[in-house]
N, C-alpha and C positions, 0 to 999 in steps of 0.2 A: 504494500500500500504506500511507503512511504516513496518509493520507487517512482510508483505511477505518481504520485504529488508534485515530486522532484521535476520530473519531465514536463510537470503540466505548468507548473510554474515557469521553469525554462521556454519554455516554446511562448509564454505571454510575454516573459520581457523580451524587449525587443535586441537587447546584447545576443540572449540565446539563441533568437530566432537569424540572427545574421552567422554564429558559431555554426550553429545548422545549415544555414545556405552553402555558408564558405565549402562545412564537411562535404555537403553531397556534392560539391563544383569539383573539390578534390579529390573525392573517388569517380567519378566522370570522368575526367581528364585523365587520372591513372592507369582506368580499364583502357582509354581510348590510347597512351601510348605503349601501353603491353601488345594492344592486338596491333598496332604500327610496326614499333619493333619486331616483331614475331612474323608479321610480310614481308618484312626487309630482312629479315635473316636468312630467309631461304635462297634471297636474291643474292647478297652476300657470299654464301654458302658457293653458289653456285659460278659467281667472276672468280673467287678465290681456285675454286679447283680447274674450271676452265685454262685460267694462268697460268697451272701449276703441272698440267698437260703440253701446255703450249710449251713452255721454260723445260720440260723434261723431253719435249721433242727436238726441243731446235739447241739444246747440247748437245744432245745424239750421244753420250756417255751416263744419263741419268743422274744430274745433279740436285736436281729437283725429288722430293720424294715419290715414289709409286705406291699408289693405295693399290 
């Protein structure tokens, strides 16, 4: 009970109700540069070893590592 009071009180004054805005903007943004970075990794992922083909071809002795 004193929980729910706590909350209910927080959400009228308007300090808590802007601590609350802020939180949900900051987990908004957080999800939205998790799933950013996580498109981009794969992208990454993928020049990195292309590269790393390319560099292990044009030695022609393998200095580049082989996956």
């Amino acid at each position: 009970m004193r929980v729910a009071s706590a909350a209910k009180s927080m959400l009228q004054d308007e300090r808590g109700v802007s601590s609350v805005e802020y939180a949900m903007l900051l987990a908004v943004l957080s999800l939205a540069a998790v799933i950013a970075f996580g498109q981009c990794s794969g992208e990454v992922q993928l020049v990195v070893t292309r590269g790393s083909r390319a560099l292990e071809r044009a030695a022609g002795m393998g200095c580049a590592p082989t996956y």
